[in-house]
C-alpha positions as CSV (number, residue, x, y, z in Angstrom):
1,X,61.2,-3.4,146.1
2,X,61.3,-0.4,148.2
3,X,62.1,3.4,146.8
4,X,59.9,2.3,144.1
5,X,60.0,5.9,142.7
6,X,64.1,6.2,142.2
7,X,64.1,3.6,139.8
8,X,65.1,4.8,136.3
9,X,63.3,4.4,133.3
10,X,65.6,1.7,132.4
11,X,65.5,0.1,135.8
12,X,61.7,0.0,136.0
13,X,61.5,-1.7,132.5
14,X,63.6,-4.8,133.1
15,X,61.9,-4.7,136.8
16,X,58.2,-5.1,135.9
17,X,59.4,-7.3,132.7
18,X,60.7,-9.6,135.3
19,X,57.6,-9.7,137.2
20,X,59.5,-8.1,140.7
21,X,57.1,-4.9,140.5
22,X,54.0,-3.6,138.2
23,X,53.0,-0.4,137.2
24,X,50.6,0.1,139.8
25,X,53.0,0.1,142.3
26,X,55.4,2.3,140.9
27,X,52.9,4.7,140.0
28,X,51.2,4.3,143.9
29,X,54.8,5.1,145.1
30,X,55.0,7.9,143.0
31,X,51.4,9.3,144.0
32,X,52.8,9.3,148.1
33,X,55.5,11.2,146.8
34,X,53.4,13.9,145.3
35,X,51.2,14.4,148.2
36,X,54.2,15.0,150.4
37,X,55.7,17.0,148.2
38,X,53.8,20.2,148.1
39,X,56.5,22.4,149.2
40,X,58.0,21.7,145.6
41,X,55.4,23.4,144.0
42,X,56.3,20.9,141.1
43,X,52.6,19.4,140.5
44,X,50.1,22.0,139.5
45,X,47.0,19.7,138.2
46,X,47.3,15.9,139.8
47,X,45.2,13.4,137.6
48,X,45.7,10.3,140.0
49,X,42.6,8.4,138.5
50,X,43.8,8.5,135.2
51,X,47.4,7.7,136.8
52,X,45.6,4.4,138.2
53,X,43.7,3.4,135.0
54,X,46.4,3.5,133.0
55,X,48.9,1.7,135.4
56,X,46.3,-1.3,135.3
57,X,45.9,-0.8,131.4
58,X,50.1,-0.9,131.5
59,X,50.4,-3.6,133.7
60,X,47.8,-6.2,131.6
61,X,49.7,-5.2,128.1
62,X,53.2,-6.2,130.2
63,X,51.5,-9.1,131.0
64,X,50.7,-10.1,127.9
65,X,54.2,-9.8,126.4
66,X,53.4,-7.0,123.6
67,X,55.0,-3.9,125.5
68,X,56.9,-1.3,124.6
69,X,59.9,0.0,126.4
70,X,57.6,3.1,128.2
71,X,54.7,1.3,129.4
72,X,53.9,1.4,132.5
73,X,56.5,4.0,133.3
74,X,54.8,7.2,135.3
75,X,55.6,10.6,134.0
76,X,54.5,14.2,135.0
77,X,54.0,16.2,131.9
78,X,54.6,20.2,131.6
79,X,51.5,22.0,131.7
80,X,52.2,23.5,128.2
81,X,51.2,19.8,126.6
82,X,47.0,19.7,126.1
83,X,45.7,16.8,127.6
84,X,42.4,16.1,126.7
85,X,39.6,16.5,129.8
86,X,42.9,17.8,132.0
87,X,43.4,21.3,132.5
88,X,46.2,22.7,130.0
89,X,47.2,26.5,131.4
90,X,50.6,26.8,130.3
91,X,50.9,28.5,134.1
92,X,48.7,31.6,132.7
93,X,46.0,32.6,133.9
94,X,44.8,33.4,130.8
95,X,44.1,29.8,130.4
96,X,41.9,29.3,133.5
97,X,39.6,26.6,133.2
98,X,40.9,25.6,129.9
99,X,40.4,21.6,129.3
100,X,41.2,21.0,125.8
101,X,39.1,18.3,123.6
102,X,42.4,16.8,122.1
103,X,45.8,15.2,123.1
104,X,48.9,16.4,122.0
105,X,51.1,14.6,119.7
106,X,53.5,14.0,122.0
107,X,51.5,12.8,124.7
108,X,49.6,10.6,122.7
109,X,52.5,8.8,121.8
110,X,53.9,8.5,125.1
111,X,50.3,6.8,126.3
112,X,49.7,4.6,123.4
113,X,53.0,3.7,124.3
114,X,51.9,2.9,127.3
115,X,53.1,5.5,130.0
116,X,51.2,6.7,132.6
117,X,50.2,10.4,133.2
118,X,50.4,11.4,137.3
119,X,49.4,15.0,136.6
120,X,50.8,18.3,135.1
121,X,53.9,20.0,135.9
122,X,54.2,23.8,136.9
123,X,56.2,26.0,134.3
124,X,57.4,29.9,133.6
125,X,54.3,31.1,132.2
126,X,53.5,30.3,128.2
127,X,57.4,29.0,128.7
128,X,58.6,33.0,129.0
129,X,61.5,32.9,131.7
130,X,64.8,31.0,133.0
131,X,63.9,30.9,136.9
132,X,60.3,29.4,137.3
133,X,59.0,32.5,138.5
134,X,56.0,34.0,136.1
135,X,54.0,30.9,136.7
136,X,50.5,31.7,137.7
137,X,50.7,28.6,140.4
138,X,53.4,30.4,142.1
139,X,57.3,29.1,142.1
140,X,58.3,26.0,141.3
141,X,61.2,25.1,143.9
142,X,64.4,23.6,143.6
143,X,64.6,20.5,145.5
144,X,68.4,21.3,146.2
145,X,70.0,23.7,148.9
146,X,73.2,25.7,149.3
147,X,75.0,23.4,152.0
148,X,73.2,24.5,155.4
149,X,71.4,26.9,153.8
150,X,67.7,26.9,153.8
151,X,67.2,29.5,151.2
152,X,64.7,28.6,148.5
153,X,66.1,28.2,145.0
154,X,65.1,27.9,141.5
155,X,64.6,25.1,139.6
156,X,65.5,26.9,136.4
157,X,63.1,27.6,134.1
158,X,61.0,27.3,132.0
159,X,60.6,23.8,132.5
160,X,61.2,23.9,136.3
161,X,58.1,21.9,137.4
162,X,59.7,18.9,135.5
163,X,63.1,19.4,136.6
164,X,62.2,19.6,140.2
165,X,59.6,16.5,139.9
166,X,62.4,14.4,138.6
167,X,65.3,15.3,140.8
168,X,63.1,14.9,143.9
169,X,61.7,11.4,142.6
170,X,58.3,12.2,142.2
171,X,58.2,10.8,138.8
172,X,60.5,8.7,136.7
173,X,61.2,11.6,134.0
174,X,58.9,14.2,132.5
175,X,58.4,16.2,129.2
176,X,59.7,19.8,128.7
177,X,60.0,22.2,126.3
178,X,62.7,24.0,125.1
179,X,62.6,27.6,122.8
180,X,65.6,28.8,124.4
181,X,67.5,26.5,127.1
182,X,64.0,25.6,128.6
183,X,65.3,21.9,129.3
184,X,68.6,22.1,129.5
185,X,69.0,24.8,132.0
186,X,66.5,23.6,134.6
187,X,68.2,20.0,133.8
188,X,71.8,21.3,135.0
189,X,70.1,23.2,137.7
190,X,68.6,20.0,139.6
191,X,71.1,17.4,138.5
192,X,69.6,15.4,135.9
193,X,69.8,14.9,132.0
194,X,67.7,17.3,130.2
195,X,67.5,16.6,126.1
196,X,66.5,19.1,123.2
197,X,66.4,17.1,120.3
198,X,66.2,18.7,116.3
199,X,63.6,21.5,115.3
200,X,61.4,18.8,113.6
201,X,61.9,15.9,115.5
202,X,59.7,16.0,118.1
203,X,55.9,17.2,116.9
204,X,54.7,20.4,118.4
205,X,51.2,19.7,117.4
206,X,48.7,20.6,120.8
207,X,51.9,22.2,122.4
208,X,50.9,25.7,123.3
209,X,52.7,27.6,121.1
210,X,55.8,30.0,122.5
211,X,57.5,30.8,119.1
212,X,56.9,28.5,116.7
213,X,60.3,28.4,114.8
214,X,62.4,27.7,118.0
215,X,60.2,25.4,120.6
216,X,61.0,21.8,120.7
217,X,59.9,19.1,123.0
218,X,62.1,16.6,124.5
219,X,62.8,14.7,127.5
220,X,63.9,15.3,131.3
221,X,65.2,12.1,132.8
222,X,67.8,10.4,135.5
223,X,70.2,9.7,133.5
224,X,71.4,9.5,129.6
225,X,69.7,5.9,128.8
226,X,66.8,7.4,130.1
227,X,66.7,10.1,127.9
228,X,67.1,7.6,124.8
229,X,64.2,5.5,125.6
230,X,61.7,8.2,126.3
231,X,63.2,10.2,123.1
232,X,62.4,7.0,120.7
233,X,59.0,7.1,122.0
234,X,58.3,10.9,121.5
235,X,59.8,11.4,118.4
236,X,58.0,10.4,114.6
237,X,56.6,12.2,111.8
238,X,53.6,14.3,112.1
239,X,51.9,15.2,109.6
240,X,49.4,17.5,111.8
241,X,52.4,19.5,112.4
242,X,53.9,21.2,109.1
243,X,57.3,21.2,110.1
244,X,57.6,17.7,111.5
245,X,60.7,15.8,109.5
246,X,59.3,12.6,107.8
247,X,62.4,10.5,109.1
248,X,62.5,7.2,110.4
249,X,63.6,7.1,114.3
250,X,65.9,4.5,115.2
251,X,66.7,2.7,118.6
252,X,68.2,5.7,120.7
253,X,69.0,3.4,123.2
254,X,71.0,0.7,121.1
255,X,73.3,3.2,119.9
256,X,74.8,4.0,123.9
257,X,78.0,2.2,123.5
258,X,80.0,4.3,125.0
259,X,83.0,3.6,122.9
260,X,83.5,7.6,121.0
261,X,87.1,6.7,119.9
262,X,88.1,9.1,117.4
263,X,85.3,11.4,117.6
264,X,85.7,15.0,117.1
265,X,85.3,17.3,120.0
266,X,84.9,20.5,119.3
267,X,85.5,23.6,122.0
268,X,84.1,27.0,121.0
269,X,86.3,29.9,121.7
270,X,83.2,32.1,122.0
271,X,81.9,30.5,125.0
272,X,84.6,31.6,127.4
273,X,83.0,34.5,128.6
274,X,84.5,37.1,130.7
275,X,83.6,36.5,134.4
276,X,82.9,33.1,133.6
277,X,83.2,31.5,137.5
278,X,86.2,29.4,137.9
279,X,83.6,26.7,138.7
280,X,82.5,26.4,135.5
281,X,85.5,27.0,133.5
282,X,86.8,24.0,135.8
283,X,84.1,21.6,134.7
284,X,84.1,22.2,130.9
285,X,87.9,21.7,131.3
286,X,87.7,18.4,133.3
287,X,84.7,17.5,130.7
288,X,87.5,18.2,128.3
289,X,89.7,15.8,129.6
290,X,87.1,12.8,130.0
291,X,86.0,12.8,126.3
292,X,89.5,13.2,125.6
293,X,90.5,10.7,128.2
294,X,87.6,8.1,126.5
295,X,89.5,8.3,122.9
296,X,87.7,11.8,121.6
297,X,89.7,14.1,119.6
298,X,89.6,17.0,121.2
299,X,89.7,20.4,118.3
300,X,89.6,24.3,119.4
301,X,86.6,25.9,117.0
302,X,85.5,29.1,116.3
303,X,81.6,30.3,115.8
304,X,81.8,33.9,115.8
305,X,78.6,35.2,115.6
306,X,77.9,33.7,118.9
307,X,78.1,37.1,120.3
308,X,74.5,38.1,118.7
309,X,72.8,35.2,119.9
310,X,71.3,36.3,123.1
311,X,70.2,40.2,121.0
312,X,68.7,38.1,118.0
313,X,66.9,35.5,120.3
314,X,65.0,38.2,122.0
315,X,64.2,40.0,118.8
316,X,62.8,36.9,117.0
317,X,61.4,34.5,120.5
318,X,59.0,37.7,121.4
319,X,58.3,38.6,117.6
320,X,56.5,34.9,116.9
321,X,55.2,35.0,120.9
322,X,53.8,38.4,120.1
323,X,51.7,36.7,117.0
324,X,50.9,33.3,118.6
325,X,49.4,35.0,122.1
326,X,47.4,37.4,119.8
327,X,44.6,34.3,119.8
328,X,44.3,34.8,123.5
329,X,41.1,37.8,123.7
330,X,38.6,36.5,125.7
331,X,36.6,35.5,122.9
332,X,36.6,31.4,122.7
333,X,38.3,30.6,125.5
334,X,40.1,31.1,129.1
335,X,39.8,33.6,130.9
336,X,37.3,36.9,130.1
337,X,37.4,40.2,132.1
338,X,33.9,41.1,133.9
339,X,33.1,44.4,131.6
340,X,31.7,47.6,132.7
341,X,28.4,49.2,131.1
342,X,29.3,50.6,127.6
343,X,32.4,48.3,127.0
344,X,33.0,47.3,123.3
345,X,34.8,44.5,122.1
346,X,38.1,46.7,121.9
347,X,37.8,47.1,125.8
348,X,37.0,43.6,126.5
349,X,40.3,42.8,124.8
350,X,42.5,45.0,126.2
351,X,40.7,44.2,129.9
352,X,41.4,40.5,129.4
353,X,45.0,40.9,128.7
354,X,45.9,42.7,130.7
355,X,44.4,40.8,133.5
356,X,45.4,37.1,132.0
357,X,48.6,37.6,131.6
358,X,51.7,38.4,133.7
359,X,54.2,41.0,133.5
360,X,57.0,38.6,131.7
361,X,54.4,37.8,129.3
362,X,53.2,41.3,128.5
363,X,57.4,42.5,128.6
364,X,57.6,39.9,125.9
365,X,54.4,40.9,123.7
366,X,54.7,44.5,123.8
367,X,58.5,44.2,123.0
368,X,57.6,41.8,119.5
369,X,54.6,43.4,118.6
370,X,57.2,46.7,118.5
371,X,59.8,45.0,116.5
372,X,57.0,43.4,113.8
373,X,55.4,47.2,113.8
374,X,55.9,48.7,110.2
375,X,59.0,50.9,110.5
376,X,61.1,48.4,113.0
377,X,60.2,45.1,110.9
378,X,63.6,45.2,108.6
379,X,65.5,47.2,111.2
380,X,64.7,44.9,114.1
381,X,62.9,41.5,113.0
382,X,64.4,41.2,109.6
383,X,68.2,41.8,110.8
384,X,67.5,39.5,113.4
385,X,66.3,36.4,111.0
386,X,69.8,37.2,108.9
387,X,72.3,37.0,111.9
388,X,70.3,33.7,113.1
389,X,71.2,32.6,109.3
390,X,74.8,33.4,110.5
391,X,74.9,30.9,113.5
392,X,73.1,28.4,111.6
393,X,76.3,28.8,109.1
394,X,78.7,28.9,111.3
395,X,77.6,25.1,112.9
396,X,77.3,24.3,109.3
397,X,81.2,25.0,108.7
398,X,82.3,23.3,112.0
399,X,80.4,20.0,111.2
400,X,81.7,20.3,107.3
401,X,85.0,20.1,109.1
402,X,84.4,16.9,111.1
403,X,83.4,17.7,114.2
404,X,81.4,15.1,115.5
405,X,79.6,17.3,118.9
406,X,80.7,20.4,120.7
407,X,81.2,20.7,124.5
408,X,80.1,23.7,126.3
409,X,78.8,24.6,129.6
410,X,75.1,24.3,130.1
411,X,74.4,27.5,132.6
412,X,77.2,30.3,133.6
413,X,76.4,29.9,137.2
414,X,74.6,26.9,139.5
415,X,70.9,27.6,140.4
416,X,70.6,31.1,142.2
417,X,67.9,32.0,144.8
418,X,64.3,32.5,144.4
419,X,63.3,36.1,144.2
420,X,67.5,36.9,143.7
421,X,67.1,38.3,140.3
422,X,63.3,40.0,140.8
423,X,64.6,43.3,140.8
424,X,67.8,43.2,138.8
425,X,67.6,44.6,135.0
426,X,65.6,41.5,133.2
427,X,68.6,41.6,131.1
428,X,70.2,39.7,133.9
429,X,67.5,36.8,133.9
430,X,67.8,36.5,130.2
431,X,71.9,36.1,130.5
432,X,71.0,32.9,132.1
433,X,70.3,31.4,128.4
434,X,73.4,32.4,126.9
435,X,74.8,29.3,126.7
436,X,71.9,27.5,125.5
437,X,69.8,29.6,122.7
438,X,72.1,29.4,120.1
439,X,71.2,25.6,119.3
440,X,67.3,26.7,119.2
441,X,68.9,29.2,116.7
442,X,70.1,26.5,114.4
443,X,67.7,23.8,115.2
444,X,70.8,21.8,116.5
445,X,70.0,18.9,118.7
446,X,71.7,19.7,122.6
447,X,71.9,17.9,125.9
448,X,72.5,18.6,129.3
449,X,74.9,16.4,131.7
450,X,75.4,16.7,135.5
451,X,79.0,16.3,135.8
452,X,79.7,18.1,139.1
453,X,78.9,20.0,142.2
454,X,79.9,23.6,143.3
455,X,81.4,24.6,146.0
456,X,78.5,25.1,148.1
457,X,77.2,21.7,146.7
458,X,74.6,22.6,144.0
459,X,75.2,20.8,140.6
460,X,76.3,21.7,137.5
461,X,76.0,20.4,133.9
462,X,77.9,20.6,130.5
463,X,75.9,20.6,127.5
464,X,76.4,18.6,124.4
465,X,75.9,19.7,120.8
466,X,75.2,17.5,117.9
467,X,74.6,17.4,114.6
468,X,71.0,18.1,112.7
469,X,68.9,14.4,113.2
470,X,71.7,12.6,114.8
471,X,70.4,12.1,118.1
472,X,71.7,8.5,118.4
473,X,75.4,9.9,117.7
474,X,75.0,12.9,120.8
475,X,73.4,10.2,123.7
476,X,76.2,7.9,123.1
477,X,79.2,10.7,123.3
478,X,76.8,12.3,126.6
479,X,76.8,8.7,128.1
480,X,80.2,8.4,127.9
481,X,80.8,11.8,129.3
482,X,78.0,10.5,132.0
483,X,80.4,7.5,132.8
484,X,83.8,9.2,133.4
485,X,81.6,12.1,135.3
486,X,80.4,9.5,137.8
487,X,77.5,11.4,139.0
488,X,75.2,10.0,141.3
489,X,74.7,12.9,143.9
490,X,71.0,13.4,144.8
491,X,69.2,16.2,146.8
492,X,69.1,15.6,151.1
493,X,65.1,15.6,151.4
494,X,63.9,18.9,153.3
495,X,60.8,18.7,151.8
């Protein structure tokens, strides 16, 4: 088989099962794709020994008739996830040198399943940004252009190393992480399905921590089914993490009928946003018309305090970043400033910090440790906690009323140019996630679909909300969506 790394999850499954490839060869296909793929700046740390070793390891258990649905499938996995022996930076520099002694949760479970690991996958640094931009590796690129433009573009962020691997073929799918958008942005971005499942579903346990109440893991694949097989295998109770859900996780992948007659669509009001490109108000109403088209119900809805998302977002996301990056001193590990004659521990501190980490990262600090500061904690952090109570409410009502999942768009534009927004107000970056933090709000389950291109031939992507813990219920109304959308568009290969 040639184009060994454009199979699909799916496709590579029933492939090696059948004996036509093995894991080795996928994953050696996938290796020649990395080394010639530099310009993506997708692959930060390459591991292709382990990659090799655990193909073979893959390939004997297929053999052998005892394998799960991932084995032998290569992944690249975001540099936030430890990996035990394999440097684990989350893109700082803060993290220099750090190889961790454990695995993570989540990446334990995708290798005893059997997956293979090609490397790491570049990132906005500790997960802070929406472009790709603050990683200490430099930019993660889009492997999309504007028509006959050769202006580099982002990938999205902050799980743009992952959404560029995948959309370029350089791996089968990848993990992300998602606090605010963090998969589904860079998903619509590139072209591919990007999947946030519940807070609780997915263990955050040796996930470098962003802010603990609103990161999620979750997969970044080609396509829907995709996304269901890799989810099945990443999700499970944890009881290493303390706010893991002890629920059993059925078969994503059985539940992609297709048939959503007489679900319940719902469209939020709130969501039309004033210079909103035609574009995009143009695909969420031809999404519209596909569920609808497919036997959905389609049902106007309200959630009206939408409007404080974005303001209570980045009160609370820096609040629990400020906290979680206090561990980060130059004490036990990373990076530690060279000190001067006469430096105290205070200096050595403030010396490593500021060197280790960028200026996204010390925005983002400085900004929660001012809203936690006694004086600002009810005015600012405590005001913030009630209004996300609000939105939490408000997708409580709409599900009490039936609604089955809610269609939205995924970004309010298609990917802009690198270094476009570095010196607009970072207001403007942060505007990129207004579609997409309220679900991290509520702990909602969301995923993003490609359904279309833009005039200038970049994609786009609607995202689908669901219910708390009913995954199964979302992938089957976004793979019908997926099917009436028809899209199979792929980047031309500059690279």
């Amino acid at each position: 088989m040639s184009d060994l790394s454009k199979l699909t999850i799916a496709q590579a499954r029933d492939a090696m099962r059948k004996g036509d490839t093995s894991s080795a060869e996928i994953t050696a296909a996938c290796l020649s794709e990395i080394e010639g793929a530099g310009a993506l700046g997708a692959f930060v740390h390459n591991t292709p020994e382990i990659a090799n070793q655990q193909a073979a390891a893959a390939d004997a258990r297929i053999k052998a008739g005892d394998a799960p649905d991932m084995c032998g499938i290569p992944l690249g996995i975001k540099d936030l996830f430890c990996t035990k022996g394999v440097p684990s930076q989350a893109a700082s520099r803060i993290l220099e040198g750090f190889k961790p002694e454990y695995e993570s949760t989540v990446t334990t479970q995708l290798f005893d399943a059997g997956a293979v690991m090609l490397g790491k996958l570049n990132m906005d640094e500790f997960a802070m940004g929406s472009s790709n931009e603050t990683s200490v590796y430099a930019d993660a690129v889009n492997p999309w252009r504007r028509g006959n433009d050769d202006a580099a573009l982002t990938p999205g962020g902050s799980s743009g190393g992952s959404a560029s691997a995948v959309a370029a073929d350089l791996c089968l799918a990848a993990t992300g992480t998602d606090t605010g958008g963090s998969i589904r942005q860079p998903a619509a971005f590139v072209g591919i399905t990007g999947m946030k499942p519940t807070y609780g579903r997915v263990s955050r346990w040796g996930v470098v921590a962003f802010a603990s109440s609103l990161d999620q893991a979750g997969p970044m694949t080609k396509d829907v089914r995709d996304a269901a097989i890799m989810l099945e295998a990443m999700c499970g109770h944890d009881p290493k993490d303390s706010t893991s859900a002890d629920l059993a996780v059925p078969n994503f992948e059985a539940a992609l009928t297709g048939d959503i007659k007489g679900k319940t669509i719902g469209i939020p009001k709130e969501y039309r946003m004033d210079g909103m490109p035609q574009e995009i108000e143009q695909l969420w109403a031809d999404g519209t018309t596909m569920l609808k088209d497919a036997g959905a119900k389609i049902v106007d809805i309200t959630l009206p305090h939408t409007k404080y998302a974005l303001p209570a977002y980045y009160v609370i996301a820096p609040a629990e970043a400020s906290s979680n990056l206090a561990r980060y001193d130059g004490v036990r590990f990373g990076h530690r400033a060279k000190l001067a004659q006469g430096d105290g521990i205070t200096e050595m501190y403030e010396k490593t910090r500021a060197e280790g980490f960028g200026p996204e990262v010390q925005r983002r600090v400085m900004v929660g440790t001012y809203v936690l500061s006694a004086g600002f904690y009810d005015a600012y952090y405590n005001r913030a906690r009630r209004v996300r109570a609000l939105i939490k409410q408000d997708f409580d009502k709409v599900f009490a009323d039936g609604v089955d999942a809610i269609l939205t768009p995924a970004t309010p534009s298609a990917a802009f140019g690198l270094g476009e927004m570095a010196d607009a107000d970072p207001i403007q970056m942060y505007l990129n996630d207004v579609f997409t933090v309220t679900v991290n709000l509520a702990g909602l389950p969301g995923i993003a679909v490609p359904t279309g291109v833009d005039k200038q031939g970049l994609p786009l992507g609607l995202q689908l909300i669901g219910r708390p813990w009913e995954e199964a219920d979302l992938l089957n109304v976004a793979y019908s969506l997926e099917q009436s959308a028809g899209f199979v568009a792929k980047p031309a290969k500059w690279w």
